[in-house]
LODRENDO-966277 format. One line per field, with one value per residue (C-alpha): residue number from 1; x, y, z; residue in one letter. Coordinates in steps of 0.02 Angstrom, whole numbers. Example, Ala and Ser with C-alpha at 12.3 -4.5 7.8 and 13.67 -1.06 7.14 Angstrom:
REM residues 2
num [1,2]
px [615,684]
py [-225,-53]
pz [390,357]
residuo [a,s]
REM end
This chain:
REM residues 673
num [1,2,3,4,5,6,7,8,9,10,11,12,13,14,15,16,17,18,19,20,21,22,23,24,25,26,27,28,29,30,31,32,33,34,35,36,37,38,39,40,41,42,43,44,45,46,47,48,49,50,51,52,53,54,55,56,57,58,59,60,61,62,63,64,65,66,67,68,69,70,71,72,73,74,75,76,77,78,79,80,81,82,83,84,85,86,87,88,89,90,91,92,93,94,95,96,97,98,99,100,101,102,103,104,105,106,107,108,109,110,111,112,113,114,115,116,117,118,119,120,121,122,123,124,125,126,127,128,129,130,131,132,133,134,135,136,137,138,139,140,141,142,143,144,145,146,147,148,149,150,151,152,153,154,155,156,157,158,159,160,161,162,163,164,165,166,167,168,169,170,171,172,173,174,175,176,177,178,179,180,181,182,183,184,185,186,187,188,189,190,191,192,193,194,195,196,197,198,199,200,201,202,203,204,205,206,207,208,209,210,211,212,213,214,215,216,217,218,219,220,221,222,223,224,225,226,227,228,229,230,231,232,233,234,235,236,237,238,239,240,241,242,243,244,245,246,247,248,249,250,251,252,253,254,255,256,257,258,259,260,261,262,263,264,265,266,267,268,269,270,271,272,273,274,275,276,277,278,279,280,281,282,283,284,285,286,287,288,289,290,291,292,293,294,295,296,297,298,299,300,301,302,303,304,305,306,307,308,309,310,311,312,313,314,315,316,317,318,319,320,321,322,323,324,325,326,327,328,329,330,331,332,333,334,335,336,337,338,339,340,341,342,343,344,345,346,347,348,349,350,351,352,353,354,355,356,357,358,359,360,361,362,363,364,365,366,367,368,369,370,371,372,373,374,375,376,377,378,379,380,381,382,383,384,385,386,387,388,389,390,391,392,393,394,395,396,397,398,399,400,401,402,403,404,405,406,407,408,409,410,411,412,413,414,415,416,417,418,419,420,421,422,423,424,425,426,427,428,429,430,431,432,433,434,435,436,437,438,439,440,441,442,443,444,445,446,447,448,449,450,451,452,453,454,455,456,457,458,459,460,461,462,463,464,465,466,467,468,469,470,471,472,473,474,475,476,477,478,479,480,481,482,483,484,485,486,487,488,489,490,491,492,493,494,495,496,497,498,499,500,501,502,503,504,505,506,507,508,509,510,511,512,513,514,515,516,517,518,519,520,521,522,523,524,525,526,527,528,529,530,531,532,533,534,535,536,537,538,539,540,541,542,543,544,545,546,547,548,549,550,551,552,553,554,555,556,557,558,559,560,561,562,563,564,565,566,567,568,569,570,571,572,573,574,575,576,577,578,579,580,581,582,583,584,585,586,587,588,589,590,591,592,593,594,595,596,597,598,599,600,601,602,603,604,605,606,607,608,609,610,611,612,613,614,615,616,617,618,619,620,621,622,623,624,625,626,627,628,629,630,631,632,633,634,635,636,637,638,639,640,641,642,643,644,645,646,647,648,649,650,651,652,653,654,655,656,657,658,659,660,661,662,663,664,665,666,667,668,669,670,671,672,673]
px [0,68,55,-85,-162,-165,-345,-249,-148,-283,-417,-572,-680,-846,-1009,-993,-777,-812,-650,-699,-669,-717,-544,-421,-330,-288,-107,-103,-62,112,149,22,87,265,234,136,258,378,270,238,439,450,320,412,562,503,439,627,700,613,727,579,553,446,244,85,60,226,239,76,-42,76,98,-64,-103,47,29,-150,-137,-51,-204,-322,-226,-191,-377,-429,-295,-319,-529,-508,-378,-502,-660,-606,-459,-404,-258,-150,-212,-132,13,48,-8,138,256,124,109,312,327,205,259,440,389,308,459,577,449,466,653,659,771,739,551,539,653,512,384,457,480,302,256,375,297,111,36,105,53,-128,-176,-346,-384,-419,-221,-156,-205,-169,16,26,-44,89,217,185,168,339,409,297,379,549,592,711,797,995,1058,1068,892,818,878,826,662,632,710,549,427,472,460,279,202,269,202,26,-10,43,-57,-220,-191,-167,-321,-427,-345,-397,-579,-586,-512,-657,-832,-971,-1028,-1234,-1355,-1543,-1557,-1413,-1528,-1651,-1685,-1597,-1731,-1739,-1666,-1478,-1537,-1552,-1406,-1318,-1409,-1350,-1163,-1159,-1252,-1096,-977,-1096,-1169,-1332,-1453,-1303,-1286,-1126,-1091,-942,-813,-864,-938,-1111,-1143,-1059,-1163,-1328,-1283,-1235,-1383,-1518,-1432,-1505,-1376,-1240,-1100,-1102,-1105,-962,-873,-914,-843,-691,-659,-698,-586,-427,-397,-219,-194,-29,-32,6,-74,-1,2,75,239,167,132,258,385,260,248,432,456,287,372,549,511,406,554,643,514,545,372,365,290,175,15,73,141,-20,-136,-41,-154,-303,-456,-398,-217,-149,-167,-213,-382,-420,-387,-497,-681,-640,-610,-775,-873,-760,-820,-1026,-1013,-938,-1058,-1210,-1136,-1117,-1307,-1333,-1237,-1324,-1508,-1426,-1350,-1531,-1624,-1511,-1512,-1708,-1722,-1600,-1429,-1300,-1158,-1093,-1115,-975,-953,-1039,-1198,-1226,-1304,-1423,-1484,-1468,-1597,-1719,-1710,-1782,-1889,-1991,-1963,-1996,-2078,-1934,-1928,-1767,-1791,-1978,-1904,-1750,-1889,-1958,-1763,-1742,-1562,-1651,-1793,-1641,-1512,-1691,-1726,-1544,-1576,-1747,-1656,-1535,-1663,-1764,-1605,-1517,-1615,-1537,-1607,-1497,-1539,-1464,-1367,-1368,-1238,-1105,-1002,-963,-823,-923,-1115,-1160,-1107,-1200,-1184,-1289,-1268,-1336,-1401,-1455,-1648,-1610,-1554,-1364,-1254,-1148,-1069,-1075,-1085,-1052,-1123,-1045,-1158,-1145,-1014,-892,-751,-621,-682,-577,-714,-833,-891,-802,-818,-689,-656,-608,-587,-603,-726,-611,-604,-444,-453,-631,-763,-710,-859,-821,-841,-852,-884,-978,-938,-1013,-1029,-1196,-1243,-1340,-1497,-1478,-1530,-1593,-1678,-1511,-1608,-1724,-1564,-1628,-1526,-1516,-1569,-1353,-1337,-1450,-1348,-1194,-1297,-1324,-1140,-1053,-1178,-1137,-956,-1023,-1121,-968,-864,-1001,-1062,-885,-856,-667,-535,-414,-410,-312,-445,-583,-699,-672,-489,-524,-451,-476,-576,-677,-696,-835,-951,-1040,-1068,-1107,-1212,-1331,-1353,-1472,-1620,-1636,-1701,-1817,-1971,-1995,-1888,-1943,-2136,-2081,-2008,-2188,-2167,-2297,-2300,-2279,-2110,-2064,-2082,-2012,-1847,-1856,-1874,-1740,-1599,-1563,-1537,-1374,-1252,-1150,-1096,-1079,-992,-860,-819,-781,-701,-605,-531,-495,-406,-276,-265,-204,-106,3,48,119,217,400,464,508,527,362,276,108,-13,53,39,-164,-188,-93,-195,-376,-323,-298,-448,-558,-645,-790,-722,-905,-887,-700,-640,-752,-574,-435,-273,-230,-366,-381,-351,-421,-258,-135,-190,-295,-267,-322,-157,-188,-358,-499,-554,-603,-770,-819,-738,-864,-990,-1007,-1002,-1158,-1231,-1241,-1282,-1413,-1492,-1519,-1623,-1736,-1742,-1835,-1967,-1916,-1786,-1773,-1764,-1734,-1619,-1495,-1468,-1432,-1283,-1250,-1195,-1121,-1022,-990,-990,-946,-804,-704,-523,-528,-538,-496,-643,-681,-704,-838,-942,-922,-985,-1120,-1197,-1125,-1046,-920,-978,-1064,-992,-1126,-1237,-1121,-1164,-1343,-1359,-1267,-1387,-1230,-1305,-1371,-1278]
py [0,147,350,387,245,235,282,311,448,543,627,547,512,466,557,716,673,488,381,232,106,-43,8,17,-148,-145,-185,-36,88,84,127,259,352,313,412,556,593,604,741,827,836,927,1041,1086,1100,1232,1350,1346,1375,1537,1696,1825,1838,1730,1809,1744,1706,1608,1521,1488,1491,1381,1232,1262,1213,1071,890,867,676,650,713,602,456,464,496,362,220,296,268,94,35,93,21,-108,-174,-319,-435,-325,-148,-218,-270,-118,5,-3,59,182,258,251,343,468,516,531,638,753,790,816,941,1033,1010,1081,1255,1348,1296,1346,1506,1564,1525,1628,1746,1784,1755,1908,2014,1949,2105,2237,2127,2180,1997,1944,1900,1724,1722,1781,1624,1517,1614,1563,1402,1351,1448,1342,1211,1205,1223,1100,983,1028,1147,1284,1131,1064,957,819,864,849,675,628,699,606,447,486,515,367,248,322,294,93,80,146,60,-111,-51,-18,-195,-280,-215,-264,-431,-447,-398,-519,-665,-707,-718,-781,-929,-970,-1086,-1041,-1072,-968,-797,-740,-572,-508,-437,-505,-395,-442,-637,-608,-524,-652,-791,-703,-705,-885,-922,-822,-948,-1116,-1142,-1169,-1120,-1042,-869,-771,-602,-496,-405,-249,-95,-111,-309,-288,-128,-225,-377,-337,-215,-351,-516,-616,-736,-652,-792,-759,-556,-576,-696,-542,-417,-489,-529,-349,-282,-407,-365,-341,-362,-492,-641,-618,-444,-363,-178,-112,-126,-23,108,124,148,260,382,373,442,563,645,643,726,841,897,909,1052,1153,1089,1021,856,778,844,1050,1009,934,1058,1220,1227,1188,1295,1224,1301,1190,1050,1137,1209,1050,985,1117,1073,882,900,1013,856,719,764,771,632,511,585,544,384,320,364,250,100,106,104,-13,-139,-123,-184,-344,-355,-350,-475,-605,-589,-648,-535,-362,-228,-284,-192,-331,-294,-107,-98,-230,-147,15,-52,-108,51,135,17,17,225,284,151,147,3,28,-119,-61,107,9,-49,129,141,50,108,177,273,344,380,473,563,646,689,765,885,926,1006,1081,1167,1203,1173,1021,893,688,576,427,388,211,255,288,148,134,11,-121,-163,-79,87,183,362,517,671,821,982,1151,1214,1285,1128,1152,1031,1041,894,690,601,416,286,141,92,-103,-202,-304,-424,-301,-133,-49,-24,116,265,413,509,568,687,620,768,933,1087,1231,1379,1439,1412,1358,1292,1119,1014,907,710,646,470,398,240,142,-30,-60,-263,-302,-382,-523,-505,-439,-319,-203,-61,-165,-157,-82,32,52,258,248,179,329,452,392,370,589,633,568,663,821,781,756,923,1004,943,991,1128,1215,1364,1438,1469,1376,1172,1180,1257,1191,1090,983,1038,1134,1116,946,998,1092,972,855,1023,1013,817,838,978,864,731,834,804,639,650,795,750,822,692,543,553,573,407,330,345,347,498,377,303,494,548,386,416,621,568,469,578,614,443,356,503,473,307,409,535,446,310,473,588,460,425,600,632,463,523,691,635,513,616,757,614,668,490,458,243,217,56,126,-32,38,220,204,77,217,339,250,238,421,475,341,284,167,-14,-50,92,77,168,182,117,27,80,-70,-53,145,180,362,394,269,236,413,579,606,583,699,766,628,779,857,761,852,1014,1017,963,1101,1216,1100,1112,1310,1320,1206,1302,1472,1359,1289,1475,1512,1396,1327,1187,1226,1398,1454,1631,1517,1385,1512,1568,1418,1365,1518,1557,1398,1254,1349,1443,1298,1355,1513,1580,1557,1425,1547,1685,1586,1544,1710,1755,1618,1673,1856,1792,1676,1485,1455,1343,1305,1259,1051,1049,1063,952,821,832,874,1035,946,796]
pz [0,-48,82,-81,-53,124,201,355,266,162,205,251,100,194,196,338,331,432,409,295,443,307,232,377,440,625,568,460,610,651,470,460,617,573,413,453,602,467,373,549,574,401,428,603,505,370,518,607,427,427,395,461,660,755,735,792,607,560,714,841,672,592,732,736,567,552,603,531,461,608,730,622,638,821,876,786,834,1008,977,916,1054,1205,1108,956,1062,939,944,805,894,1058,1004,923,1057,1138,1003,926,1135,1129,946,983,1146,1083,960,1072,1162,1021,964,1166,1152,1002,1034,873,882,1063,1036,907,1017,1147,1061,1024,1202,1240,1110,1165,1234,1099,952,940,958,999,1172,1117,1030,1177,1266,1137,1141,1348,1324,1192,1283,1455,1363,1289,1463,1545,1395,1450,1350,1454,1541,1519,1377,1538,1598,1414,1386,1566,1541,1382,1467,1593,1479,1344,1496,1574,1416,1401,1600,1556,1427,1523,1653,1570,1463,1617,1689,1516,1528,1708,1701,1544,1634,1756,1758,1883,1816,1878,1849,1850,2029,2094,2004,2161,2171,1996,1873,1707,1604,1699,1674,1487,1456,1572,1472,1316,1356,1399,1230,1159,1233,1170,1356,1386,1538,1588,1683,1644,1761,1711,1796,1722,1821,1767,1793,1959,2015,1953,2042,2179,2213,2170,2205,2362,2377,2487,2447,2263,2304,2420,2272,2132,2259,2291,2121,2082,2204,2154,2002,1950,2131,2132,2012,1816,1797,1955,1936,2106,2037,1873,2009,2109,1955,1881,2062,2069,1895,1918,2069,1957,1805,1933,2021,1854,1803,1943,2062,2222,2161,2029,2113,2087,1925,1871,1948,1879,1729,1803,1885,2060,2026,2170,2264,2424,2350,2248,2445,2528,2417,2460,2644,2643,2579,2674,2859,2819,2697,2814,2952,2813,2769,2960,2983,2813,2874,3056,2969,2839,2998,3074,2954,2911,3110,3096,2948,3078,2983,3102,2993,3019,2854,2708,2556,2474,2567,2554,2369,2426,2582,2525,2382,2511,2587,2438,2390,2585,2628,2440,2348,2238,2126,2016,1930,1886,1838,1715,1608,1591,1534,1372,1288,1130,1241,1379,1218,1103,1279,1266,1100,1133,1291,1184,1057,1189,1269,1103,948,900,807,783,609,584,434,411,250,359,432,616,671,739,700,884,826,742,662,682,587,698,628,696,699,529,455,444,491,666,646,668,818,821,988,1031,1197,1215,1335,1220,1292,1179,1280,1419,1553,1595,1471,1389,1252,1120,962,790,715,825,789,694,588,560,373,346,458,500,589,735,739,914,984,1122,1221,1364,1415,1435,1468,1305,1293,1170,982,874,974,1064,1089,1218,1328,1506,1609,1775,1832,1867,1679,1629,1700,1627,1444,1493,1571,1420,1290,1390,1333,1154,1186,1224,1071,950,1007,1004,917,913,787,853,847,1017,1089,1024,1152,1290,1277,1412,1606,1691,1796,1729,1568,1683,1707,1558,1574,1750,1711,1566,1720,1786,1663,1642,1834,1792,1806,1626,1544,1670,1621,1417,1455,1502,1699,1809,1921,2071,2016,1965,2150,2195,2095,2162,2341,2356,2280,2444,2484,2492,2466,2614,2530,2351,2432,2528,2383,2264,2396,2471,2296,2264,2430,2423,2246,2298,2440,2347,2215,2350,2458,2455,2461,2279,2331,2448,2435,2360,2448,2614,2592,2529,2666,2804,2677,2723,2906,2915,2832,2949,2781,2821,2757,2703,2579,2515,2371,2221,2107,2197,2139,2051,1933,1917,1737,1777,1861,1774,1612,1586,1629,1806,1905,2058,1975,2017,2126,1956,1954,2134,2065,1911,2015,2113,1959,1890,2054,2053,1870,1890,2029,1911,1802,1925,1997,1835,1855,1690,1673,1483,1526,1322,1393,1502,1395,1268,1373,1434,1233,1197,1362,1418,1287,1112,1218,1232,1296,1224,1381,1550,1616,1765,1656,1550,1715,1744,1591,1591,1771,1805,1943,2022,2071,2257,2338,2454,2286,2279,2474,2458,2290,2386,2540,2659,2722,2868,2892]
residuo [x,x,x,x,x,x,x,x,x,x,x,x,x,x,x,x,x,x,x,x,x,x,x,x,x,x,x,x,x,x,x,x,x,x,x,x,x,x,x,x,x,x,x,x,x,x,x,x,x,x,x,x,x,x,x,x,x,x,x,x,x,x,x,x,x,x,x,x,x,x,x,x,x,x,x,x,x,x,x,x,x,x,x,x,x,x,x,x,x,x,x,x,x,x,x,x,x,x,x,x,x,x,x,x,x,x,x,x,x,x,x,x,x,x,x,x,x,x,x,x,x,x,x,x,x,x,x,x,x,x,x,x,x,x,x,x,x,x,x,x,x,x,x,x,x,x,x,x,x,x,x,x,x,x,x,x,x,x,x,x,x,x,x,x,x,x,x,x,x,x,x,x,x,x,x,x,x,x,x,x,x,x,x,x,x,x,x,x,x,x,x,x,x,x,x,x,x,x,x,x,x,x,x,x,x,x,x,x,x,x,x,x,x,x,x,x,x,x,x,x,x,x,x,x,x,x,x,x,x,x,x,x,x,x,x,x,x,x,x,x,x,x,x,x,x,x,x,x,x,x,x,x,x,x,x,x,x,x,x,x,x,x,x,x,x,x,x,x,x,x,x,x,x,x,x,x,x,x,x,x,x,x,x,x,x,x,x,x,x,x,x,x,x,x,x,x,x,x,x,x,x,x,x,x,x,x,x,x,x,x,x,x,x,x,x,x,x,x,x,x,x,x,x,x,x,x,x,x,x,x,x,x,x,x,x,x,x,x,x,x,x,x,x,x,x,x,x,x,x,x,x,x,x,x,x,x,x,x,x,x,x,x,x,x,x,x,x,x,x,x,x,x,x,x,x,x,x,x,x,x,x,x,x,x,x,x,x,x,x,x,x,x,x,x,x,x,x,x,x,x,x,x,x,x,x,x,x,x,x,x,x,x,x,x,x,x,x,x,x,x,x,x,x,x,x,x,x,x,x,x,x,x,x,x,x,x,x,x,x,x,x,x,x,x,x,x,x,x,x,x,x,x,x,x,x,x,x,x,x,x,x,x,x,x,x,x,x,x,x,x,x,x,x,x,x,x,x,x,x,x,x,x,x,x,x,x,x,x,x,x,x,x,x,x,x,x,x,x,x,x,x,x,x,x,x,x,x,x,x,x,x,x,x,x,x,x,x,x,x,x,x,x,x,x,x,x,x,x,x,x,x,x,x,x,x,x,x,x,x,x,x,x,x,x,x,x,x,x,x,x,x,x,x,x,x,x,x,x,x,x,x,x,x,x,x,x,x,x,x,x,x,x,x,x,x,x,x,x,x,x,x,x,x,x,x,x,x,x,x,x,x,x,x,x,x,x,x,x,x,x,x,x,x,x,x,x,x,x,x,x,x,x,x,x,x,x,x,x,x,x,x,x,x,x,x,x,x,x,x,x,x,x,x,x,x,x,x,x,x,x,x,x,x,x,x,x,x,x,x,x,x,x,x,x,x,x,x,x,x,x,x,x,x,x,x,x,x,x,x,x,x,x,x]
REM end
């Protein structure tokens, strides 16, 4: 195959720009990224070789503008490997993650590149730049030196050393964890199923099928079969068996990962110290809205001490009422879904397992799509012409109320043995317009336990499931709905924590009452679901906050060779966590912090939280949840602005004001805990 010939290397021929998946091998990537890192070099080269001075123009414009079939070639191999992880797409990630990352930091330590660069940043202010080219000037400028770019000969080659080596460790880590979670499953017969509703038998059934057994019951390792079962299971052995199977993955035997982490802190805290910062957490946090660690620490401690509080008085009603039914056991882990579930189901008359089949996946996925036109004017057709990469995913090309196009969204909800766990969304080509208006392609993914064939969209979610199904289309909202110049501002490429606003922010409708009843709902089950928001957010505090303060913690420890087991065990002690709560991820498996990019920012789901939390609360103050004026600004101040602005400034701009940060305390239900 020759670079013309390559659909890797050219652009993408399908309808809307969609790659032509039909035509790309999963062993065609190393070549395709080996070559257009070539072209990317040579386009660096021609703006060093340039006799006039550095300008915005000749130098930010033009990285700006470089590296293009490179960009489309990494977002998709990085696409496929998370979602279409094949034997040939492994094997290569490792050397793809190892090439690109090298390349990255010859482009930092290049001096003439970075000189020019500089150079510009001196000259920012007297330039007559835009605001929004002023950033992007900072942002590439910090940038540069966050890549190492003012450091020694000896600290360049150490820093590469660093970085070549972090990017082989994640990608073990995040294999090991797919390989683990693959490697196991909960193997029941019909009689081993009381208590689980039957939308989780026929999935179950339907993965057994898969593997020629029948009247067998298969439950995964993955987040959503282990949520489901343990919250509906009555057969405590085979919950405690999930749990602990849950909990030990890549925790010793063949896909250990403690030794991925400790290597991984070590060099975290190096190339850290290299930069200048104290340790991984401030060199993380300096670009986000947190700044430092100490603030990011300040919003979590506020939630740690009434959460635990809240989730003390959960497990003493919880301990009651297994006391009451004659359980001779104290509270486990294992146990708190369950009773937790009867909870709801005697104070509010919340069935959840009534309300899933209110919750079909096409009915949840049509109700985002129908908020999304409400708030924004948005409408979602399918187009069955254009190819997704497996039969699950499907394409949807989404226009404005006046019929032109904002872009294509592809959704990839269904649980596959090949998936990494959990949901995210991602860009395949990013909203821009520095020389014509290029439309964004985003993707969504989730892992959603299928119901068997033919009839997918009969898949039920839990109210959990539907959330997640709305978070990740916030994301989506977010990529689409951008509307800057510049491709390295364009989106979600915005600060960490401030990224999971707008997907925190969409949760909130698919709990409005609104949305519930479009779904078919009867107004008790509505209440049902409204009443008990309250319920159970000591548990969903501490699981997340506890996370987000070890998190934290061991990314400031000065000790560059601690044993990492200890210090989150000494960690837990500390913080008094309740062992029938735990950590939402243990550290062998977290992928958000070793094979993603949350090191020392999980508290970035708590921090976006709380700017949902106040947003939300202006548009219930106007009696209208679709409130036409907000979500106006809301698009144009907060998701079209993308990073074209400092993220404070845009909630600024969005409300008039800075956040609350009482607003998180009373959505969680702390207020009085």
């Amino acid at each position: 195959m020759t670079e013309q010939s390559d659909p890797l290397l050219q652009p993408w021929p399908g309808p809307l720009g969609a790659p032509p998946f039909a035509r790309i091998g999963d062993d065609q990537f190393l070549r395709a990224v080996t070559t257009s890192i070539a072209w990317h070099k040579a386009e660096l080269d021609a703006i060093c070789e340039q006799v006039a001075p550095a300008t915005f123009e000749n130098t930010i414009a033009a990285l700006e503008r470089s590296g293009e079939p490179l960009a489309r070639v990494r977002r998709l191999f990085w696409a496929l490997s998370s979602a279409k992880g094949t034997l040939a797409i492994r094997e290569a990630e490792a050397e793809i993650s190892a090439r690109l990352s090298a390349h990255a930091v010859a482009i930092s330590h290049n001096a003439q590149l970075a000189a020019r660069v500089f150079a510009v940043h001196a000259s920012r202010h007297e330039s007559g730049l835009t605001p929004e080219q002023v950033r992007l000037v900072e942002d590439s400028h910090a940038s540069f030196l966050r890549g190492g770019a003012a450091l020694t000969r000896a600290g360049k080659y150490r820093f590469a050393a660093i970085e070549a080596r972090l990017s082989a460790l994640a990608v073990q880590f995040g294999q090991n964890v797919l390989a683990a979670t693959n490697a196991w499953v909960l193997d029941l017969e019909q009689n081993e199923l009381e208590g689980l509703p039957s939308a989780i038998c026929e999935a179950a059934a339907a993965r057994a099928t898969a593997k020629g057994l029948q009247d067998r019951y298969h439950i995964t390792l993955d987040r959503t079969d282990m949520e489901a079962f343990l919250t509906f299971s009555k057969r405590r052995d085979l919950r405690e068996a999930l749990w602990r199977a849950f909990t030990a993955r890549c925790d010793g035997d063949q896909h250990d990962n403690w030794p991925i982490i400790a290597e991984m802190l070590a060099l975290r805290r190096e190339r850290a110290v290299l930069l200048g910062y104290a340790d991984h957490a401030h060199y993380a946090l300096a670009d986000s809205m947190a700044h430092d660690p100490a603030a990011a620490s300040a919003l979590m401690r506020q939630l740690w001490a009434p959460g635990k509080r809240r989730a003390t008085q959960e497990a003493a009603e919880l301990q009651a009422l297994i006391d009451a039914e004659g359980g001779d056991f104290r509270l486990a882990p294992w146990d708190w879904r369950f009773y937790a579930e009867q909870v709801r189901r005697t104070r509010y008359a919340l069935d959840t397992a009534a309300a899933a089949e209110h919750l079909r996946l096409d009915a949840v996925r049509q109700a985002a799509f129908d908020t999304a036109g409400r708030l924004y004017g948005l409408s979602f057709y399918r187009r069955a012409d254009i190819e997704g990469y497996h039969p699950d995913v499907w394409a949807w090309e989404v226009k404005e109320s006046n019929g032109s196009t904002v872009g294509l969204l592809f959704t990839d909800y269904l649980a596959r043995p090949e998936k990494h766990g959990g949901a995210w969304m991602g860009s395949l080509r990013v909203q821009e317009a520095m020389d014509g208006d290029v439309r964004p392609i985003v993707y969504l993914v989730a892992n959603f336990a299928a119901a068997p064939p033919p009839d997918r969209g009969a898949t039920r979610l839990s109210i959990d499931e539907a959330r997640t199904l709305f978070h990740e289309f916030g994301h989506a909202l977010h990529g689409l709905l951008s509307r800057v110049t510049y491709p390295s501002q364009s989106g979600t490429a915005v600060a960490r924590d401030f990224v999971e606003f707008p997907s925190k922010f969409m949760e909130n409708w698919i709990v409005s009452p609104q949305v519930l009843a479009d779904l078919g709902m009867p107004e008790d089950l509505i209440s049902a679901i409204r009443e008990a928001e309250a319920y159970g957010q000591g548990f969903a505090t501490v699981e997340l906050i506890g996370c987000a303060l070890v998190d934290l913690a061991i990314h400031q420890n000065p000790d560059a060779q601690i044993d990492p087991r200890a210090f989150v065990e000494a960690q837990l002690d500390a913080l008094a966590m309740p062992r029938a709560v735990g950590l939402r991820h243990r550290f062998p498996y977290f992928t958000h912090i070793f094979d993603g990019g949350y090191s020392a920012a999980y508290y970035s789901y708590a921090w976006s939280e709380a700017l949902d939390a106040d947003a939300f609360e202006a548009f219930v103050a106007t009696g209208d949840i679709f409130d036409p004026g907000l979500a106006s600004r809301f698009r144009e101040e907060i998701l079209a602005a993308g990073n074209s602005r400092d993220p404070m400034a845009s909630f600024q701009a969005f409300l008039g004001r800075a956040p609350d940060g009482t607003a998180l305390m009373r959505a969680r239900h702390l207020l009085d805990a």
